[in-house]
MARMAR-16695 format. One record per residue (C-alpha): x, y, z negated. Coordinates in steps of 0.5 Angstrom, whole numbers. Each point is the difference from the previous one (the first is absolute). Layout:
<nodes>
+-------+-------+-------+
!     X !     Y !     Z !
+-------+-------+-------+
!     X !     Y !     Z !
...
+-------+-------+-------+
</nodes>
This chain:
<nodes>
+-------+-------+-------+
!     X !     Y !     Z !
+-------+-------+-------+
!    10 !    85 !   118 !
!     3 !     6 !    -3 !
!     6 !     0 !    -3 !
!     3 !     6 !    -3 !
!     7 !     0 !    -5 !
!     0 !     7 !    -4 !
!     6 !     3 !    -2 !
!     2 !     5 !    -5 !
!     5 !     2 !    -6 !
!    -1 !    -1 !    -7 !
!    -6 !     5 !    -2 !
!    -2 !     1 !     7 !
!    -7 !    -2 !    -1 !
!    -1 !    -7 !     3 !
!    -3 !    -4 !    -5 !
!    -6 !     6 !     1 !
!     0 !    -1 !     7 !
!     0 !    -7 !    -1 !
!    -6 !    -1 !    -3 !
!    -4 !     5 !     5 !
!     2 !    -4 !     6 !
!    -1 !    -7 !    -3 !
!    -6 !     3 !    -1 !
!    -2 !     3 !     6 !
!     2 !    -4 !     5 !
!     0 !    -7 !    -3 !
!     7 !    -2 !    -1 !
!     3 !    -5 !    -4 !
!     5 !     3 !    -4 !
!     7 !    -3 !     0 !
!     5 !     2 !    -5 !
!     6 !    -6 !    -1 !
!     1 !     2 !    -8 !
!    -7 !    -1 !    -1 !
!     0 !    -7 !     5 !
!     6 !    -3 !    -4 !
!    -3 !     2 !    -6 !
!    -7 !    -4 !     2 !
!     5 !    -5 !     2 !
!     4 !     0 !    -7 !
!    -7 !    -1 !    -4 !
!    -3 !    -5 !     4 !
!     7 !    -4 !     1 !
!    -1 !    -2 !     6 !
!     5 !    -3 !     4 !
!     3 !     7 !     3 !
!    -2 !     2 !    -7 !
!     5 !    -6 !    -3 !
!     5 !     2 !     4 !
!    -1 !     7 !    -1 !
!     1 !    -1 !    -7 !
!     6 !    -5 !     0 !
!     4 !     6 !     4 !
!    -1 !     6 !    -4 !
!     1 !    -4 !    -7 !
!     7 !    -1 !     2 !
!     1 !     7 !     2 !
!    -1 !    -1 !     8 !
!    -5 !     5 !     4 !
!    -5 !    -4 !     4 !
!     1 !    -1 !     7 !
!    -3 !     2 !     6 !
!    -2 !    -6 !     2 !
!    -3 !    -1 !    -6 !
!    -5 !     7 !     1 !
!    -1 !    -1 !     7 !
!    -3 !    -7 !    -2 !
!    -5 !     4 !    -6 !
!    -1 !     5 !     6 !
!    -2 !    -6 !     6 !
!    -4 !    -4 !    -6 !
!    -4 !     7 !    -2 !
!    -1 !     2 !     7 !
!    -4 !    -7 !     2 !
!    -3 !     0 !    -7 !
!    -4 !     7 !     2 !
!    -3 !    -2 !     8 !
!    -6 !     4 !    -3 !
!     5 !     7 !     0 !
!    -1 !     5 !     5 !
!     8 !     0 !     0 !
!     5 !     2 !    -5 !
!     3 !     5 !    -4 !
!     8 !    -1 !    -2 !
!     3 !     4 !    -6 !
!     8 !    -1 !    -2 !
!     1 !    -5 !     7 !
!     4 !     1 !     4 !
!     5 !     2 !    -5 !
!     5 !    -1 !     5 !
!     3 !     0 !     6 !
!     0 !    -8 !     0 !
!    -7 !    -1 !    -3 !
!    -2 !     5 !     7 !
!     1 !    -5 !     4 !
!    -2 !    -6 !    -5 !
!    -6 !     4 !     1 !
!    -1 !     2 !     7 !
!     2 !    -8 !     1 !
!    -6 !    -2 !    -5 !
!    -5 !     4 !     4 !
!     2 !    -4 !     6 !
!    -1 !    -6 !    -2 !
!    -7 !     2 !    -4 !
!    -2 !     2 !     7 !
!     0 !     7 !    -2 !
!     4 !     7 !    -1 !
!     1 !     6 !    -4 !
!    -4 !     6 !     2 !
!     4 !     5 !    -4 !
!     5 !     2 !    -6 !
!    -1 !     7 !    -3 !
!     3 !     3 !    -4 !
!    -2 !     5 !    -5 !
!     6 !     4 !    -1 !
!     1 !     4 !    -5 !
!     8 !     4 !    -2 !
!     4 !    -3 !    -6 !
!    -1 !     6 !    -5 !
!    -8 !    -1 !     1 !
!     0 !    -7 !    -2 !
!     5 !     1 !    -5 !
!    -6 !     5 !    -4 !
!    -5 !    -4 !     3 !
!     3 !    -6 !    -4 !
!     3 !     4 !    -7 !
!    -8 !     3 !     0 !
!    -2 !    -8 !     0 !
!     5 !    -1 !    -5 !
!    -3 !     4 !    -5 !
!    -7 !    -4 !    -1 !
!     3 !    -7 !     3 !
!     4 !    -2 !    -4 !
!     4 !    -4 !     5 !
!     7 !    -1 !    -2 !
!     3 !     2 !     6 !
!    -4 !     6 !     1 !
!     7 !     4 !    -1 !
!     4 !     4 !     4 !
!     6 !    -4 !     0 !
!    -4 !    -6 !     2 !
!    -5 !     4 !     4 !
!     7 !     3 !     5 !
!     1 !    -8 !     1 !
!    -6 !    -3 !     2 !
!     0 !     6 !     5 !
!     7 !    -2 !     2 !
!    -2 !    -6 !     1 !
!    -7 !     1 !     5 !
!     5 !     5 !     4 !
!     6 !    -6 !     2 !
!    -6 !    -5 !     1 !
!    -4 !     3 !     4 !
!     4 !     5 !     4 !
!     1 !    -6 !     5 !
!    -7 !    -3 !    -1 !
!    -2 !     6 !     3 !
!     5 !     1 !     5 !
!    -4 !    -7 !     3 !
!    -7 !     2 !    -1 !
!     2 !     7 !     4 !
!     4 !    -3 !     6 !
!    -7 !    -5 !     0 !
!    -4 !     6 !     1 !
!    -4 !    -2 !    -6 !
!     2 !     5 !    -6 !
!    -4 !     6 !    -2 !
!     2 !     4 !    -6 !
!    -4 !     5 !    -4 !
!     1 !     6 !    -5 !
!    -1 !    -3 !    -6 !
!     1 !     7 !    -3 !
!    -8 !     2 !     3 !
!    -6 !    -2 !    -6 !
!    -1 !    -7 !    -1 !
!    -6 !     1 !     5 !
!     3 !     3 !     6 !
!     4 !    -6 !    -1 !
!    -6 !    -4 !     1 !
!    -2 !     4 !     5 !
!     6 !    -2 !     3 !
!     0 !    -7 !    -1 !
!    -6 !    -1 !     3 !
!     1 !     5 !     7 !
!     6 !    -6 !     1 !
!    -4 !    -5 !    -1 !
!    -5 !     1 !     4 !
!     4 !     1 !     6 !
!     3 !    -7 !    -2 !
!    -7 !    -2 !     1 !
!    -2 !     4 !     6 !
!     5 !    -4 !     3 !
!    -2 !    -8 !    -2 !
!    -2 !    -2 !     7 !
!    -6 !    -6 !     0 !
!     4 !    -5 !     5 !
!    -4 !    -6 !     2 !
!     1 !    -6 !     4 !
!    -6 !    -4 !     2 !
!     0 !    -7 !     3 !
!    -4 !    -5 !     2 !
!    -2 !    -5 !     6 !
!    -3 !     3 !     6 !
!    -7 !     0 !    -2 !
!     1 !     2 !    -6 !
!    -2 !     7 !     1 !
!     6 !     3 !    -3 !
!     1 !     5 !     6 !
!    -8 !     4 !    -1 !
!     2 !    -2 !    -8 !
!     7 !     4 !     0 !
!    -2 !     6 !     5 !
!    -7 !     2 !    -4 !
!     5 !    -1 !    -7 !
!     5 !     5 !     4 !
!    -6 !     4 !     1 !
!    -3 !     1 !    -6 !
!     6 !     0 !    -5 !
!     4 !     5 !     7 !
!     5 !    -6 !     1 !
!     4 !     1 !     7 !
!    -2 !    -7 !     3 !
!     6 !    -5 !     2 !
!    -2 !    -4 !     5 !
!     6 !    -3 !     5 !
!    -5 !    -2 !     5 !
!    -4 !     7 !     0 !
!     7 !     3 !     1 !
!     3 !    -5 !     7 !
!    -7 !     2 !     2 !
!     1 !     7 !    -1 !
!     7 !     0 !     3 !
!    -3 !    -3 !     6 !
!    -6 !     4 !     1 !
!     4 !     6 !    -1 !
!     5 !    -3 !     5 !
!     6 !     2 !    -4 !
!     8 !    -3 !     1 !
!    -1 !    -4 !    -5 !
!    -8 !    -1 !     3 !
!     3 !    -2 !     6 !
!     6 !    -5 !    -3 !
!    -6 !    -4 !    -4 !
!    -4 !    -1 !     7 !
!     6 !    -3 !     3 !
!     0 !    -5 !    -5 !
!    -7 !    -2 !     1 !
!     1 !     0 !     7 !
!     5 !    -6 !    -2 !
!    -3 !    -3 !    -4 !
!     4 !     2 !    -7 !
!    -1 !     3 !    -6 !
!     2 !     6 !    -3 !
!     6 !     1 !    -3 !
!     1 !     2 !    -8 !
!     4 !     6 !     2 !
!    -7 !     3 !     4 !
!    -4 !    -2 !    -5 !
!     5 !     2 !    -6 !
!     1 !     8 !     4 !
!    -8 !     1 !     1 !
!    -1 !    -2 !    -8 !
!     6 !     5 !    -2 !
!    -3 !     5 !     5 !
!    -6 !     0 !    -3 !
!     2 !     1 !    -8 !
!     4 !     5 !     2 !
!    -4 !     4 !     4 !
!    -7 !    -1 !    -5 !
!    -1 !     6 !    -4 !
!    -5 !     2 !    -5 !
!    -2 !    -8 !    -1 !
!    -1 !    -4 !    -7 !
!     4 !    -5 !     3 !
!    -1 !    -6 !     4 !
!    -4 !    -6 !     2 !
!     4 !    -5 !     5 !
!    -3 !    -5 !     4 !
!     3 !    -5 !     4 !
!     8 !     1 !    -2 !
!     3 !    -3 !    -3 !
!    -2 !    -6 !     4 !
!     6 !    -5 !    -1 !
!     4 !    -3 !    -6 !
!     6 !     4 !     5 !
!    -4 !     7 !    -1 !
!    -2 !    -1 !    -6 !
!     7 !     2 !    -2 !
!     0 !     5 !     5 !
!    -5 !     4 !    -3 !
!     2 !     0 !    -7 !
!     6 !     4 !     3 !
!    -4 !     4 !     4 !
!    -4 !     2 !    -8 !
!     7 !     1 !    -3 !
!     3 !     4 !     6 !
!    -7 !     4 !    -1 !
!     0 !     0 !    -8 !
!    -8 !    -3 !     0 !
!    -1 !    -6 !    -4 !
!    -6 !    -5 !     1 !
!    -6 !     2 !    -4 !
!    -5 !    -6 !     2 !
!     0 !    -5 !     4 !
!    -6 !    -4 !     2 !
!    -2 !    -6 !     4 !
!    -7 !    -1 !     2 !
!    -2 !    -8 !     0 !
!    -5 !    -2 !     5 !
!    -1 !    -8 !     0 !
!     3 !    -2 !     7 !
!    -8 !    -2 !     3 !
!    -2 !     7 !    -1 !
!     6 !     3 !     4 !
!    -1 !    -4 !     5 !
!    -7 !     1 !     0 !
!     1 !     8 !     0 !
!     6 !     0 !     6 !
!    -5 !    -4 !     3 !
!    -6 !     5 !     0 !
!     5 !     6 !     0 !
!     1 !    -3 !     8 !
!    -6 !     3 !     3 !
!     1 !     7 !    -4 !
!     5 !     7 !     2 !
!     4 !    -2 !    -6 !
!     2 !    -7 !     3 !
!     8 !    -2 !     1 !
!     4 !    -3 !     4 !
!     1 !    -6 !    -3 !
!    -8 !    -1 !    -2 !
!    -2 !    -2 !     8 !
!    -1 !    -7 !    -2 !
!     0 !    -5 !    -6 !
!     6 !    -3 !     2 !
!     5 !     7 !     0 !
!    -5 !     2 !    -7 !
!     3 !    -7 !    -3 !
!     8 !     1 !     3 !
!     0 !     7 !    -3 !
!    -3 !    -2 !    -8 !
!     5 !    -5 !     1 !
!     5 !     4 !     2 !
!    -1 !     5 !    -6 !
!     0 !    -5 !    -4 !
!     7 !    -2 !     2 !
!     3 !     7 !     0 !
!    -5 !     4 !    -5 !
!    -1 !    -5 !    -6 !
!     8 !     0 !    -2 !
!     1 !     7 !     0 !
!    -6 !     1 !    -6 !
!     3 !    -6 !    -3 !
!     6 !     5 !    -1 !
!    -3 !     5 !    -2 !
!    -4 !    -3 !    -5 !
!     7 !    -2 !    -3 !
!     1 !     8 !    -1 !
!    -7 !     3 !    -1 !
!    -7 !    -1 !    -2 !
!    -4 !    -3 !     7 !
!    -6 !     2 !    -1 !
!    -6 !    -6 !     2 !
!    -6 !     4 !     2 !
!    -6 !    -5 !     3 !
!    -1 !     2 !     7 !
!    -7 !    -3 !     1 !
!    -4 !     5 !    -3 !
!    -3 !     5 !     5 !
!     5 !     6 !     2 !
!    -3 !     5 !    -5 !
!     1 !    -5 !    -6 !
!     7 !    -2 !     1 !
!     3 !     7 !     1 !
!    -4 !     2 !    -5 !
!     4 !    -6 !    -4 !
!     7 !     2 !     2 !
!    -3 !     8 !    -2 !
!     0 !    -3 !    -7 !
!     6 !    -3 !     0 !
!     4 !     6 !     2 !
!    -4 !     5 !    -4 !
!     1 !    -6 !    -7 !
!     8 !    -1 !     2 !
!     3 !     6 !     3 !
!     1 !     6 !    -6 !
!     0 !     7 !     1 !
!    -4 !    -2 !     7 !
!    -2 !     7 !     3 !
+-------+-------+-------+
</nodes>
């Protein structure tokens, strides 16, 4: 999702670059004065309370707007993302936003800001004034409202510089260098939305050939702590080494392994379009570890799937997946096949009810053959997920 609140003075020319990026990039556009007015006229709860207030000379507060703002937000899932003009407003609307982002699962990519110098918006707004006819298109009026956007934002700014999200445009260059501009920064923004996939399902299931060929075709770095432990051991690497030993005893391998290869891995994959994780999180406990992982990382969750299999079918394919190279430990007998689904349905199953309180689990039927179910998760990445590249 691409959220983008853009900036500028009176006369700076937002409302023409409003319009182009809507446009172009599919945005739901989110002005709060047009939002409460809509609020006012079809007298809505929010828009009765609105009302109430500015009929005995108060101003409408933040509560109330961030209320209009969620309700909007949920209203258009259908959105590519959002284009906020005129909020924040203030220093204090920054956080309520920044704090609405996160509860909608979601962030602001970028605030530009096209800036143009007091006297240029002054000019630009008196030649306006001669065709308007809009009452406040004078001087005296016009010097205020500047004076106003300056105090107010100076500060709303300020925090959107130390986020490392502001980028600011000359908005003295033609309106189409402006737009040129505009668009340069927004591309950047989407080079940046990585696919990030998380992929479960009982053993047998085929997640694993399901998530190594979706790496592939969609150049996702393939995430699987299993493949990982082996790797480390193969390698015989300090930590490869530490993993034996607790194999030799007969334990399991702690979280802070698995958590230092996961954010090795993110942190050393370049040039990939994100990533596809398999195996992890594994427990409700390492749920809540990954969600910090991705936070500390900046990535969001874009998809997350589980392939259903009914429980006969895996017995069935772990049964006849013994005799071939692909087998596994725990599929030497029917005995240790039975332990190990239930032993995935005690610890997995709770973990993806978790994240079905927090995102959309996406079912997929996985008794189809293999070309058929990839090419069912295919369709639901390429339908659900914008500005996929």
């Amino acid at each position: 999702m691409l959220n983008i609140a853009l900036f500028g003075p009176p006369g700076a020319g937002k409302g023409t670059q409003s319009e182009f990026l809507i446009k172009k990039y599919k945005l739901f556009y989110i002005s709060t004065g047009n939002l409460l007015r809509k609020e006012l006229k079809e007298e809505t709860k929010l828009g009765l309370e609105a009302k109430s207030i500015i009929e005995a000379g108060g101003l409408v507060s933040d509560e109330i707007i961030v209320q209009i703002i969620e309700k909007t937000i949920k209203n258009n899932p259908e959105a590519n993302g959002f284009l906020f003009d005129g909020f924040p407003r203030t220093y204090v609307q920054a956080y309520i936003l920044e704090g609405l982002m996160i509860k909608l699962d979601t962030s602001l990519n970028s605030l530009i800001s096209i800036e143009v110098p007091e006297e240029e918006s002054v000019k630009r707004l008196l030649d306006r004034g001669k065709t308007s006819g809009r009452s406040d298109d004078n001087e005296l009026v016009i010097r205020n409202r500047l004076k106003e956007y300056s105090d107010k934002t100076l500060p709303v700014l300020k925090y959107y510089k130390d986020k490392g999200i502001y980028t600011k445009i000359d908005g003295l260059k033609p309106i189409s260098e402006v737009t040129i501009g505009l668009e340069e920064i927004i591309e950047e923004e989407l080079s940046k939305n990585l696919l990030n996939i998380v992929m479960f399902g009982y053993p047998g299931s085929g997640r694993s050939s399901q998530a190594m060929k979706l790496a592939q075709k969609y150049n996702l770095e393939y995430v699987s702590t299993g493949k990982m432990l082996e790797e480390e051991i193969e390698k015989e690497t300090k930590i490869g080494k530490r993993i034996n030993a607790l194999y030799d005893e007969g334990k399991l391998v702690p979280d802070e392994i698995v958590v230092e290869l996961i954010e090795n891995k993110i942190a050393n994959t370049k040039h990939s379009n994100g990533f596809i994780f398999k195996g992890f999180p594994r427990t409700f406990v390492q749920s809540y570890i990954f969600d910090g992982i991705m936070k500390k990382h900046r990535l969001n969750i874009t998809k997350i799937f589980e392939i259903k299999v009914p429980t006969l079918e895996l017995l069935k394919r772990l049964d006849q997946r013994r005799v071939t190279d692909g087998t596994k430990p725990y599929d030497s007998t029917t005995e240790k096949i039975i332990q190990r689904l239930q032993q995935h349905e005690k610890v997995a199953v709770p973990v993806i009810k978790r994240y079905k309180k927090s995102h959309s689990v996406v079912k997929i039927d996985g008794t189809d053959t293999f070309d058929k179910v990839f090419e069912k998760i295919c369709t639901d990445i390429e339908t659900g997920v914008k500005n996929l590249r």
